[in-house]
TIVO-2410 file (N, C-alpha, C; in nm, 3 decimals):
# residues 161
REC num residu      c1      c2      c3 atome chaine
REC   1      X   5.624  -0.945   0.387     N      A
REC   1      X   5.753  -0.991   0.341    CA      A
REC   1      X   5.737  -1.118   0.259     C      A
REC   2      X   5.805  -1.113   0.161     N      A
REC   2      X   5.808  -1.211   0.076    CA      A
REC   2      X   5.904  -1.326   0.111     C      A
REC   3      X   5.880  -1.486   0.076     N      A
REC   3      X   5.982  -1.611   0.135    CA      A
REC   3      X   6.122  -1.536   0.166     C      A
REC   4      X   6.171  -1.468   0.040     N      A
REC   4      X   6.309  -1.470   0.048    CA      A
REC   4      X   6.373  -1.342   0.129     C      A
REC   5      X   6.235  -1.279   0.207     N      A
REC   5      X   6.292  -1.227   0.352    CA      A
REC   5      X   6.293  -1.079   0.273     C      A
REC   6      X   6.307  -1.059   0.155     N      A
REC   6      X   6.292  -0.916   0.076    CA      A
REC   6      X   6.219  -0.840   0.036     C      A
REC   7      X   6.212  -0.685   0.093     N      A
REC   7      X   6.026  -0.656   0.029    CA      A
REC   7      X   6.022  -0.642  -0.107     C      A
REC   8      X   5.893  -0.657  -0.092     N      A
REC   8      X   5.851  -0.625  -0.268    CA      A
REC   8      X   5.919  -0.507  -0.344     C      A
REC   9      X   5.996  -0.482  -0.441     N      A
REC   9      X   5.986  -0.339  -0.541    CA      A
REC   9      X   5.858  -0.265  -0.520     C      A
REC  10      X   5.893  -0.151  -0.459     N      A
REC  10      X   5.763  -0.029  -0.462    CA      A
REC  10      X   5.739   0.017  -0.587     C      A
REC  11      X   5.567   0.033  -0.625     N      A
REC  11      X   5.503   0.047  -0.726    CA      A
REC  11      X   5.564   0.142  -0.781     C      A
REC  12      X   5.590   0.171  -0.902     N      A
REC  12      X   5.637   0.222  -0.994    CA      A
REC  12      X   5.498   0.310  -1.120     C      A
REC  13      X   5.534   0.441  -1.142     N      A
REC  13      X   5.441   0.418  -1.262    CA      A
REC  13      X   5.489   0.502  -1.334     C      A
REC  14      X   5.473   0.567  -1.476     N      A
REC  14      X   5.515   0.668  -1.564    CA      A
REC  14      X   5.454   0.743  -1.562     C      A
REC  15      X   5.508   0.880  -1.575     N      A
REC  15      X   5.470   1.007  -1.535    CA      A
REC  15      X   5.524   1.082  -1.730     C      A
REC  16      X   5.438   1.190  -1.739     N      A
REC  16      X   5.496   1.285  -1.860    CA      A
REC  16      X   5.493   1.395  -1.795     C      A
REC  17      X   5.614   1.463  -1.779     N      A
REC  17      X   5.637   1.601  -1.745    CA      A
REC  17      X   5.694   1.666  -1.918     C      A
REC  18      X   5.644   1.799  -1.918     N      A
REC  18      X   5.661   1.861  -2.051    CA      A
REC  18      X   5.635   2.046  -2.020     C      A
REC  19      X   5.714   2.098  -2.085     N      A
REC  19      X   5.757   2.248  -2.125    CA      A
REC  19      X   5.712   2.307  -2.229     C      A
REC  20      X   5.692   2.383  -2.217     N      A
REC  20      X   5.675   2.503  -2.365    CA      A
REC  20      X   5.801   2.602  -2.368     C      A
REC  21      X   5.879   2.615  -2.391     N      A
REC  21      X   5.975   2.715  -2.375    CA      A
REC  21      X   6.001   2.820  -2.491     C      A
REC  22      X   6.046   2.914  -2.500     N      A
REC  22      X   6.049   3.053  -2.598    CA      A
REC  22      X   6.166   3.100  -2.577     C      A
REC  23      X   6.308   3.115  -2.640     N      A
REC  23      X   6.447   3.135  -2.643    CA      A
REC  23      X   6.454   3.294  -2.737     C      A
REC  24      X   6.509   3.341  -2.683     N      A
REC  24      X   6.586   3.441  -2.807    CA      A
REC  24      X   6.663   3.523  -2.751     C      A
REC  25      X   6.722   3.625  -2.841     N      A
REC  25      X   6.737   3.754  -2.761    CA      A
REC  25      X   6.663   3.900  -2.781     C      A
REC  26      X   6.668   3.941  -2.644     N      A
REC  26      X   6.632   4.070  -2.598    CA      A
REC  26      X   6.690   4.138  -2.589     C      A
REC  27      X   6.747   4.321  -2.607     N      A
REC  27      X   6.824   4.417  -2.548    CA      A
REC  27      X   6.975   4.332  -2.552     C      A
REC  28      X   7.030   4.208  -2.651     N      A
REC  28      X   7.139   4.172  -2.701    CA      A
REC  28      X   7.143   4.049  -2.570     C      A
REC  29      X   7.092   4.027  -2.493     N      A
REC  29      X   7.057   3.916  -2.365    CA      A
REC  29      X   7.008   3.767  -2.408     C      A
REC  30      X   7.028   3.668  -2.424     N      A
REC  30      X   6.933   3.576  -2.391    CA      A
REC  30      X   6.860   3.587  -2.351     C      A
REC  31      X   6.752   3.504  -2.409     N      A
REC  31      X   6.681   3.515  -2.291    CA      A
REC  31      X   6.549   3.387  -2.336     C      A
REC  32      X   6.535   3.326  -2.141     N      A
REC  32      X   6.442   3.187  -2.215    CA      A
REC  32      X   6.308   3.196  -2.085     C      A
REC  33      X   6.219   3.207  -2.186     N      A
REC  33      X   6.057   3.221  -2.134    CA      A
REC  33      X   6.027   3.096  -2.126     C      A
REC  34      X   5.953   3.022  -2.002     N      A
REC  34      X   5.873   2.909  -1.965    CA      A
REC  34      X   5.708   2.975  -2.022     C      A
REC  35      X   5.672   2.903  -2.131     N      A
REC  35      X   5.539   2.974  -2.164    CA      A
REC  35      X   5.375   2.838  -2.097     C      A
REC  36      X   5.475   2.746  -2.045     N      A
REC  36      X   5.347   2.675  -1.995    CA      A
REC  36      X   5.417   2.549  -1.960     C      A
REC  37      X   5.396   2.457  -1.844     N      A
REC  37      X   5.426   2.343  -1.818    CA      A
REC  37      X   5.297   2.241  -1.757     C      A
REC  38      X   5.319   2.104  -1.806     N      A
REC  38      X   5.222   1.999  -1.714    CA      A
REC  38      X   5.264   1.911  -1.760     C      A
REC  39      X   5.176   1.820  -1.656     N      A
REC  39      X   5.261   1.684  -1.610    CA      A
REC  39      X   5.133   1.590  -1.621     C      A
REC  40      X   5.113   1.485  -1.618     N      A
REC  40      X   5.003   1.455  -1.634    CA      A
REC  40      X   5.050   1.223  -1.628     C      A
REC  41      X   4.950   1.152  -1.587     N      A
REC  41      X   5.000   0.977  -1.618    CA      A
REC  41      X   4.970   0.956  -1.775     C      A
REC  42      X   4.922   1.010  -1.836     N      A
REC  42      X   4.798   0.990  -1.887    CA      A
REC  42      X   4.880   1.043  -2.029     C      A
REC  43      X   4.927   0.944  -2.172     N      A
REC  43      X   5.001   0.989  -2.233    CA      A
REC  43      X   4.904   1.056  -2.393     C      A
REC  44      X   4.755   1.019  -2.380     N      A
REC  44      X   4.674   1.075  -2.429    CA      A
REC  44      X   4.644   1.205  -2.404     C      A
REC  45      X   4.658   1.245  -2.330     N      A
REC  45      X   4.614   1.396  -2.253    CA      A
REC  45      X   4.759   1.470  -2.269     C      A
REC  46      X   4.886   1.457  -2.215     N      A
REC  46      X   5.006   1.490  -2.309    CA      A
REC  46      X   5.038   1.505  -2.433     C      A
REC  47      X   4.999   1.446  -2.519     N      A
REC  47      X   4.978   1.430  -2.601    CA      A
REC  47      X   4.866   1.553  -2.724     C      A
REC  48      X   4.759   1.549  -2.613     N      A
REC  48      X   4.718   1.678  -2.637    CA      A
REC  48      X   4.726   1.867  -2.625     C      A
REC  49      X   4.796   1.808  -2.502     N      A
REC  49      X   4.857   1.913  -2.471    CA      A
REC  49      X   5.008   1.999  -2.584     C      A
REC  50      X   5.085   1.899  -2.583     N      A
REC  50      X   5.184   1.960  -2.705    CA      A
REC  50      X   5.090   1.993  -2.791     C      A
REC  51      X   4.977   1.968  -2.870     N      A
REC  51      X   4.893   1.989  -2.984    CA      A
REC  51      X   4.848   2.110  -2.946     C      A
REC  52      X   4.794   2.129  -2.802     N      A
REC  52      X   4.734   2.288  -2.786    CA      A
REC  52      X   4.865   2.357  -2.770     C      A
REC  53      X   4.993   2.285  -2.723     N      A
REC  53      X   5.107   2.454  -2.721    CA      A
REC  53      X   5.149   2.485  -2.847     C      A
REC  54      X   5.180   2.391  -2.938     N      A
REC  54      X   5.246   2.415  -3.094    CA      A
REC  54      X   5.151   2.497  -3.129     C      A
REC  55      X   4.987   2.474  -3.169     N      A
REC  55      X   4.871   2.564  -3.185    CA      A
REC  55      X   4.898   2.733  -3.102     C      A
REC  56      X   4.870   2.695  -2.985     N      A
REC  56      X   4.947   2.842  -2.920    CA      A
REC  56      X   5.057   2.945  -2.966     C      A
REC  57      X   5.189   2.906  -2.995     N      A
REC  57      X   5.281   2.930  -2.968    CA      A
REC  57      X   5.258   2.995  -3.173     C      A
REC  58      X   5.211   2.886  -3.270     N      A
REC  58      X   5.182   2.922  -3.366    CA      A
REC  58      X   5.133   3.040  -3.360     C      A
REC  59      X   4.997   3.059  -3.279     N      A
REC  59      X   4.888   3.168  -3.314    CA      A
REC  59      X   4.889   3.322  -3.274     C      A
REC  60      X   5.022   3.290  -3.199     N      A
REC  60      X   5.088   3.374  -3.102    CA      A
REC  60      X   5.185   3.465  -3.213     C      A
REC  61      X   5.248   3.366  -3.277     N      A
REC  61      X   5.372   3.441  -3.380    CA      A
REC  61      X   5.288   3.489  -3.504     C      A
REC  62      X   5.208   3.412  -3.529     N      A
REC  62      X   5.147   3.496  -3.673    CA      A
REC  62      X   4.927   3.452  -3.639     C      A
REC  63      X   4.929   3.552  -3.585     N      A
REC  63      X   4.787   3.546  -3.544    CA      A
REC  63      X   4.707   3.577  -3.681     C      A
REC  64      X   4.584   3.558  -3.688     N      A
REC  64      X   4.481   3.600  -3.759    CA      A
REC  64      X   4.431   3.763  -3.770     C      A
REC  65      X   4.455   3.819  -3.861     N      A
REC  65      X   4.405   3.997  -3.800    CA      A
REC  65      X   4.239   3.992  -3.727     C      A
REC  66      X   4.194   3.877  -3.772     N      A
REC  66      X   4.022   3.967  -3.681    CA      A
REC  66      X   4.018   3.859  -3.575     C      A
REC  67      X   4.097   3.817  -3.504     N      A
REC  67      X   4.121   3.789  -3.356    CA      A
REC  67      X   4.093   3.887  -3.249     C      A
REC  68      X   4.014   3.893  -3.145     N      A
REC  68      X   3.934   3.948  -3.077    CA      A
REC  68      X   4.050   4.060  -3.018     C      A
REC  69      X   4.211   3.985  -2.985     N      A
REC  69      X   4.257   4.079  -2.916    CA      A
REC  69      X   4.329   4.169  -3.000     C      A
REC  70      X   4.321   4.175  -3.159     N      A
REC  70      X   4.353   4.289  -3.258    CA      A
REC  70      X   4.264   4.350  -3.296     C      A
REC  71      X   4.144   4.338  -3.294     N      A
REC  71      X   4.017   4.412  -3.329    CA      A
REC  71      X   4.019   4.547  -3.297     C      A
REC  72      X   4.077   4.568  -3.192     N      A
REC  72      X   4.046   4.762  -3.110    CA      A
REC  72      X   4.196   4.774  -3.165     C      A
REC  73      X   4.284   4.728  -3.210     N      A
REC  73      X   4.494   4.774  -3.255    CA      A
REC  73      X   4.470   4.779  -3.404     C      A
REC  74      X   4.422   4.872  -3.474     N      A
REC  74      X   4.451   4.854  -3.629    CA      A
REC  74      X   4.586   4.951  -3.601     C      A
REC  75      X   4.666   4.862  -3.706     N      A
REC  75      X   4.795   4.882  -3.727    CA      A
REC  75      X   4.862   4.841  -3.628     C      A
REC  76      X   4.841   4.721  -3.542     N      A
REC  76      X   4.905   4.634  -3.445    CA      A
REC  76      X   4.991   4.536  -3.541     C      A
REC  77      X   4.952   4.480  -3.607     N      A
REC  77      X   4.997   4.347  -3.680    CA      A
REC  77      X   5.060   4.455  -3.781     C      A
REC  78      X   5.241   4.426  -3.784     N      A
REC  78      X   5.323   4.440  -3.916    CA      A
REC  78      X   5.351   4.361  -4.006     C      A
REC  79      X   5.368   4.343  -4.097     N      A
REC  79      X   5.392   4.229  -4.202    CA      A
REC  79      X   5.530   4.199  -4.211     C      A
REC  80      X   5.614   4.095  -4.205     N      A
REC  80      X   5.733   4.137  -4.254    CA      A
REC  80      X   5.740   4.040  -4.372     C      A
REC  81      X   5.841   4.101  -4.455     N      A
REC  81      X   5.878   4.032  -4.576    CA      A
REC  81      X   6.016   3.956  -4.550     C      A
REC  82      X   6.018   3.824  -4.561     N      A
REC  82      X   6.147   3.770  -4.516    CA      A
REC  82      X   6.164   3.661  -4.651     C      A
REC  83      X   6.295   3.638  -4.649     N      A
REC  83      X   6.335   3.522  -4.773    CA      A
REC  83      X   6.226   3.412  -4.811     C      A
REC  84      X   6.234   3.377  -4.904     N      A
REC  84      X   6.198   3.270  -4.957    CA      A
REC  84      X   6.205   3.134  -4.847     C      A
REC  85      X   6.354   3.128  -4.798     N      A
REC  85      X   6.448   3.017  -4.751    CA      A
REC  85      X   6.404   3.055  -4.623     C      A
REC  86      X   6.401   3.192  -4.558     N      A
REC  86      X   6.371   3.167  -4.408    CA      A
REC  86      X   6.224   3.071  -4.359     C      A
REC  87      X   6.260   3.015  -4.201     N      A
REC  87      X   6.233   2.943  -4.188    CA      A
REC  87      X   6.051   2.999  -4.107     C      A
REC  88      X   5.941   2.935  -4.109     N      A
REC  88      X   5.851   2.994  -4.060    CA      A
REC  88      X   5.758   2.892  -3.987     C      A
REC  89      X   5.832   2.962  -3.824     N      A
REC  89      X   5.791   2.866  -3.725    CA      A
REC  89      X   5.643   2.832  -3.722     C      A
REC  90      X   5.548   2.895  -3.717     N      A
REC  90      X   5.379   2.888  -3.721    CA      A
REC  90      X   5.360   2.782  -3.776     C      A
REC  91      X   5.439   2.819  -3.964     N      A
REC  91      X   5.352   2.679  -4.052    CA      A
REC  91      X   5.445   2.524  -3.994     C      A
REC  92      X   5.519   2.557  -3.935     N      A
REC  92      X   5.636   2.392  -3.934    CA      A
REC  92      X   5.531   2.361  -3.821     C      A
REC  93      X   5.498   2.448  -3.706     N      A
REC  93      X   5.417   2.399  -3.592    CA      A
REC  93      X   5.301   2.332  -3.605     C      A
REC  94      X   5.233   2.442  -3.719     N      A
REC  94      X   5.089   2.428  -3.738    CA      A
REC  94      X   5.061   2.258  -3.819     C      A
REC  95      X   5.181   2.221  -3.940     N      A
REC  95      X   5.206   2.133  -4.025    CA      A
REC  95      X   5.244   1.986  -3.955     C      A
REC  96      X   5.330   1.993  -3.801     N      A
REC  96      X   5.327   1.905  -3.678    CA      A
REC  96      X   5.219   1.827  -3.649     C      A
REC  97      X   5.118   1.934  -3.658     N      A
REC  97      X   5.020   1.933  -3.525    CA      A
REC  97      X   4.867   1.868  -3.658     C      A
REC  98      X   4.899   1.853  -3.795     N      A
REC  98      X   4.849   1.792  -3.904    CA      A
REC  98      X   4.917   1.700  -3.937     C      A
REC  99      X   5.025   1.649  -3.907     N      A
REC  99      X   5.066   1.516  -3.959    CA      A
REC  99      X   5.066   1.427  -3.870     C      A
REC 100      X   4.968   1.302  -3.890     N      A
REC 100      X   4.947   1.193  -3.776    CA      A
REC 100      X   5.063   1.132  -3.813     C      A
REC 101      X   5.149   1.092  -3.893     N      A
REC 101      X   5.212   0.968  -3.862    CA      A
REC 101      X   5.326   1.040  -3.787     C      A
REC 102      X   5.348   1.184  -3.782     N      A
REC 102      X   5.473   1.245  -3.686    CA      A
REC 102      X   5.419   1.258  -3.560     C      A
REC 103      X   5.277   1.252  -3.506     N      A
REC 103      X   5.235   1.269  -3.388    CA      A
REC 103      X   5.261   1.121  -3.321     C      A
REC 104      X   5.222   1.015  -3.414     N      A
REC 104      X   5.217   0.861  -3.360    CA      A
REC 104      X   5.360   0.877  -3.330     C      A
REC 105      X   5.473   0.883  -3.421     N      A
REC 105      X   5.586   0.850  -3.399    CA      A
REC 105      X   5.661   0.949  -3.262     C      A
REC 106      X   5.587   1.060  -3.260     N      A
REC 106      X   5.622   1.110  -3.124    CA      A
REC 106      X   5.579   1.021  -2.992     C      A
REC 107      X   5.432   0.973  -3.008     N      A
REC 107      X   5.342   0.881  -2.921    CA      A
REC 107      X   5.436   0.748  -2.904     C      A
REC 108      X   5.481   0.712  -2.986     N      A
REC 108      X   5.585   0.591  -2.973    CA      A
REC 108      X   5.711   0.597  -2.937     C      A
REC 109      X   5.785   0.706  -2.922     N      A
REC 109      X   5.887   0.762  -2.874    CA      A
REC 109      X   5.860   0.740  -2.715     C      A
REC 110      X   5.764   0.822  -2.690     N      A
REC 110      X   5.702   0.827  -2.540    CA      A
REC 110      X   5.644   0.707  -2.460     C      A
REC 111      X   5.602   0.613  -2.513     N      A
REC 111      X   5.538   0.492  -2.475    CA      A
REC 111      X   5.682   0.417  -2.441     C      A
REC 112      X   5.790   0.429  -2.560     N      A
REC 112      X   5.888   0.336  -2.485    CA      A
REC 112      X   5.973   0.396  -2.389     C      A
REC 113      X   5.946   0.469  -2.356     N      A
REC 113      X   6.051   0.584  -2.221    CA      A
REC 113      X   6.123   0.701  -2.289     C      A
REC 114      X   6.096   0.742  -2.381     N      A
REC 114      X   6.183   0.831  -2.462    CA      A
REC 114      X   6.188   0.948  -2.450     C      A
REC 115      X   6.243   1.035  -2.464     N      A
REC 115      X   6.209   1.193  -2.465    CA      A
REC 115      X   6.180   1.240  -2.578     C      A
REC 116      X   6.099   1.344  -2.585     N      A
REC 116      X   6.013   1.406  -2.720    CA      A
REC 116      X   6.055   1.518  -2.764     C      A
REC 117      X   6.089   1.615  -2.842     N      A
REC 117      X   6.074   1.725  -2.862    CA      A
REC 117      X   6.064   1.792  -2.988     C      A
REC 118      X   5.961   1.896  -2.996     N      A
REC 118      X   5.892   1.985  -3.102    CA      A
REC 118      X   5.987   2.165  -3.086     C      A
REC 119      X   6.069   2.136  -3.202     N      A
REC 119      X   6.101   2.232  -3.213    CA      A
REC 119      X   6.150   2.304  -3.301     C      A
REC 120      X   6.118   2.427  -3.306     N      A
REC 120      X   6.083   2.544  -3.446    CA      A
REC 120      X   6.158   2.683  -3.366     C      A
REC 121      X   6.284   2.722  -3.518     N      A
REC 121      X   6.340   2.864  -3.506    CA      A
REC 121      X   6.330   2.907  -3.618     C      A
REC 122      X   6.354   3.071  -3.611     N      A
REC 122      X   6.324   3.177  -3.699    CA      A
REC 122      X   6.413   3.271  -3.659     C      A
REC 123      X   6.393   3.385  -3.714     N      A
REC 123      X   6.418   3.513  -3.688    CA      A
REC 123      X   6.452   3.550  -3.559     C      A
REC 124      X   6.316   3.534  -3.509     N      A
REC 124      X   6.269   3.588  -3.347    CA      A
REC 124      X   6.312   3.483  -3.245     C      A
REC 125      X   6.352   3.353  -3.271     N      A
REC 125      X   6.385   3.284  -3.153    CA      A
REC 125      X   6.396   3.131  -3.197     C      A
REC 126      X   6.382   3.059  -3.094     N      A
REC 126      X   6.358   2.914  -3.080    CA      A
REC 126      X   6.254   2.857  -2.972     C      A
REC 127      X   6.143   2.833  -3.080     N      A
REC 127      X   6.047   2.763  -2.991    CA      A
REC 127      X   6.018   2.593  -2.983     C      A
REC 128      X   6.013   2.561  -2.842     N      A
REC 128      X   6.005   2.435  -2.809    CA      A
REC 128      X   5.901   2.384  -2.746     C      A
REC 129      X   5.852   2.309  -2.748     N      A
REC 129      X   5.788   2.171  -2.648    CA      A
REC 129      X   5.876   2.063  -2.612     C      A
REC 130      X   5.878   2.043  -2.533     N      A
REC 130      X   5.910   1.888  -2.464    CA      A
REC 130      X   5.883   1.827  -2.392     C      A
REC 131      X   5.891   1.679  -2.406     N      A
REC 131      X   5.803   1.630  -2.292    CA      A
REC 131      X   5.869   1.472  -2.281     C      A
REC 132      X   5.897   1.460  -2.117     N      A
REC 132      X   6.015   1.383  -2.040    CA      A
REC 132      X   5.920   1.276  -1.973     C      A
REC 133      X   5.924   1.123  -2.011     N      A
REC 133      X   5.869   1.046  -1.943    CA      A
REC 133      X   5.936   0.999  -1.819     C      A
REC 134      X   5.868   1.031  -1.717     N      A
REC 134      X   5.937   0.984  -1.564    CA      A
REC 134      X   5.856   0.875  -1.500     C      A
REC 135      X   5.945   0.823  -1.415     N      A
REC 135      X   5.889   0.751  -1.343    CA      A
REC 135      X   5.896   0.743  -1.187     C      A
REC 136      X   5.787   0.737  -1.161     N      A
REC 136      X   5.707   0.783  -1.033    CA      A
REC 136      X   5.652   0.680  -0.876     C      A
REC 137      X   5.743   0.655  -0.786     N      A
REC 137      X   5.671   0.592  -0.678    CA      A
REC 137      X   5.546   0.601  -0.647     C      A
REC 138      X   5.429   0.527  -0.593     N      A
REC 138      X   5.310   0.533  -0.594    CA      A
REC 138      X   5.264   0.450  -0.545     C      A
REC 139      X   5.140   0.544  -0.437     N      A
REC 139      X   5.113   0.433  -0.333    CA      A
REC 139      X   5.063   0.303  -0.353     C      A
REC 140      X   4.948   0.299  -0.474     N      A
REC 140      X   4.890   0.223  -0.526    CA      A
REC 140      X   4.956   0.129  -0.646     C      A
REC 141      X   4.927   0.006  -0.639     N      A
REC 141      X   5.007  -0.047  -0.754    CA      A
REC 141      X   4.928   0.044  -0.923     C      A
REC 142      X   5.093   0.018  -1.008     N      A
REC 142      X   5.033   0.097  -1.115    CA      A
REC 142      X   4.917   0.040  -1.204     C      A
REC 143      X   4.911  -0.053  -1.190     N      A
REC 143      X   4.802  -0.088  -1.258    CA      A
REC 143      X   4.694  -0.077  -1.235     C      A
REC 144      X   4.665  -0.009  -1.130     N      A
REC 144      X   4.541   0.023  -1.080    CA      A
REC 144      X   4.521   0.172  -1.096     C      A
REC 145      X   4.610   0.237  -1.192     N      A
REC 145      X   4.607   0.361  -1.215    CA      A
REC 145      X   4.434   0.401  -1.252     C      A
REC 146      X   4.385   0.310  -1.297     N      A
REC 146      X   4.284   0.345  -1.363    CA      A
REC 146      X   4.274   0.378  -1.533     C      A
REC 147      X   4.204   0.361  -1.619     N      A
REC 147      X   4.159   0.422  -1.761    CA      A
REC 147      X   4.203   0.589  -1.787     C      A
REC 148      X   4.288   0.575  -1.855     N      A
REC 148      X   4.292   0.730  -1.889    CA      A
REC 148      X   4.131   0.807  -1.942     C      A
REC 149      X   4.140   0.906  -1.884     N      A
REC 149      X   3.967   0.993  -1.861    CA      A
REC 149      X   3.956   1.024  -2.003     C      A
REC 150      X   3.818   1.009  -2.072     N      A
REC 150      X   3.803   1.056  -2.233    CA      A
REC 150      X   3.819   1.175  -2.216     C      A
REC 151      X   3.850   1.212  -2.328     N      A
REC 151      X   3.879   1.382  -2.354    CA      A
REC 151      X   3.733   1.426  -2.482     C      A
REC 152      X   3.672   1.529  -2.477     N      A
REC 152      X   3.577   1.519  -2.562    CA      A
REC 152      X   3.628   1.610  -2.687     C      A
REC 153      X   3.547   1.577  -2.799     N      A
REC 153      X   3.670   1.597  -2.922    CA      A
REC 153      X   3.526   1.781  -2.957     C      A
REC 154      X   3.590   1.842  -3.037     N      A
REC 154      X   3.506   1.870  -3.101    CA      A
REC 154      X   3.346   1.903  -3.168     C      A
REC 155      X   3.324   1.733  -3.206     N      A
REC 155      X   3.206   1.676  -3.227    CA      A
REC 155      X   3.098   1.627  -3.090     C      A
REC 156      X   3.181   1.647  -2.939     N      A
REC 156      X   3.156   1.590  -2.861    CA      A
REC 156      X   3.151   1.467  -2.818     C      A
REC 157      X   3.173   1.414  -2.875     N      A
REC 157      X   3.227   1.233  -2.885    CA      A
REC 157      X   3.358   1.224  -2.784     C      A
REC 158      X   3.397   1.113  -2.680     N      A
REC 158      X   3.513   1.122  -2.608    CA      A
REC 158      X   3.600   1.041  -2.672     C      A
REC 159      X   3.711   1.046  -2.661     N      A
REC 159      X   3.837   0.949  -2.754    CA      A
REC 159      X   3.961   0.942  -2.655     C      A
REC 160      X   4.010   0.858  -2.633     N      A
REC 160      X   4.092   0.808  -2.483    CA      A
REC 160      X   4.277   0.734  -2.610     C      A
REC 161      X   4.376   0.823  -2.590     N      A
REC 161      X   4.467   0.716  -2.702    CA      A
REC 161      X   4.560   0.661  -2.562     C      A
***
């Protein structure tokens, strides 16, 4: 107990909880698919994660034809021809997930308590990411959370944001 007879504020720390979600309709229904969720302290690793679902969710709507799981389906993949003006979720995702100063400014959204969200419609639906900074009781004070863990890139080199 502290002089003034009051306990301390219990440790506090920030948490990122985040969604992938997939909207449209089916058989004239709504309808809304959870395509992946995590949670994570660690706003580097969140961070990556939206980067692998936009990538996903891209590769998913307009895949590559010699992708392992079209290889044995010729005549799986249809083409469609759509407007000029329609909108094409893959490249807005894929074009996200290449522009650093929209990733920072998402990263800075999130650092000050903000909520995030990546989201792309078309034809076929409305696809989202989001990701909700919470905050979290904890046994340990937060500052002792520890170093967010390197993530290894590519090149194999680790990089911690």
């Amino acid at each position: 107990m502290h002089m003034t007879g009051q306990e301390p504020p219990p440790p506090i720390r920030r948490e990122y909880h985040a969604e992938a979600v997939g909207t449209g309709t089916v058989g004239g229904q709504q309808v809304r698919v959870v395509l992946g969720t995590f949670e994570t302290p660690y706003l580097g690793i969140m961070m990556r994660w939206v980067g692998t679902q936009a990538h996903r969710i891209a590769d998913a709507l307009d895949p590559e034809p010699c992708v392992p799981w079209l290889a044995d389906a010729p005549g799986a993949l249809v083409m469609l021809h759509l407007p000029e003006w329609a909108p094409d979720v893959p490249t807005e995702l894929r074009a996200w997930c290449a522009d650093g100063e929209g990733r920072q400014s998402a990263r800075d959204r999130l650092r000050a308590g903000r909520p995030f969200t990546l989201a792309a419609a078309d034809h076929s639906g409305t696809y989202c990411v989001w990701v909700v900074p919470t905050h979290v009781l904890t046994v340990a004070p937060a500052d002792q959370l520890g170093d967010e863990p390197r993530i290894p890139t590519a090149t194999g080199a680790g990089r911690s944001s």
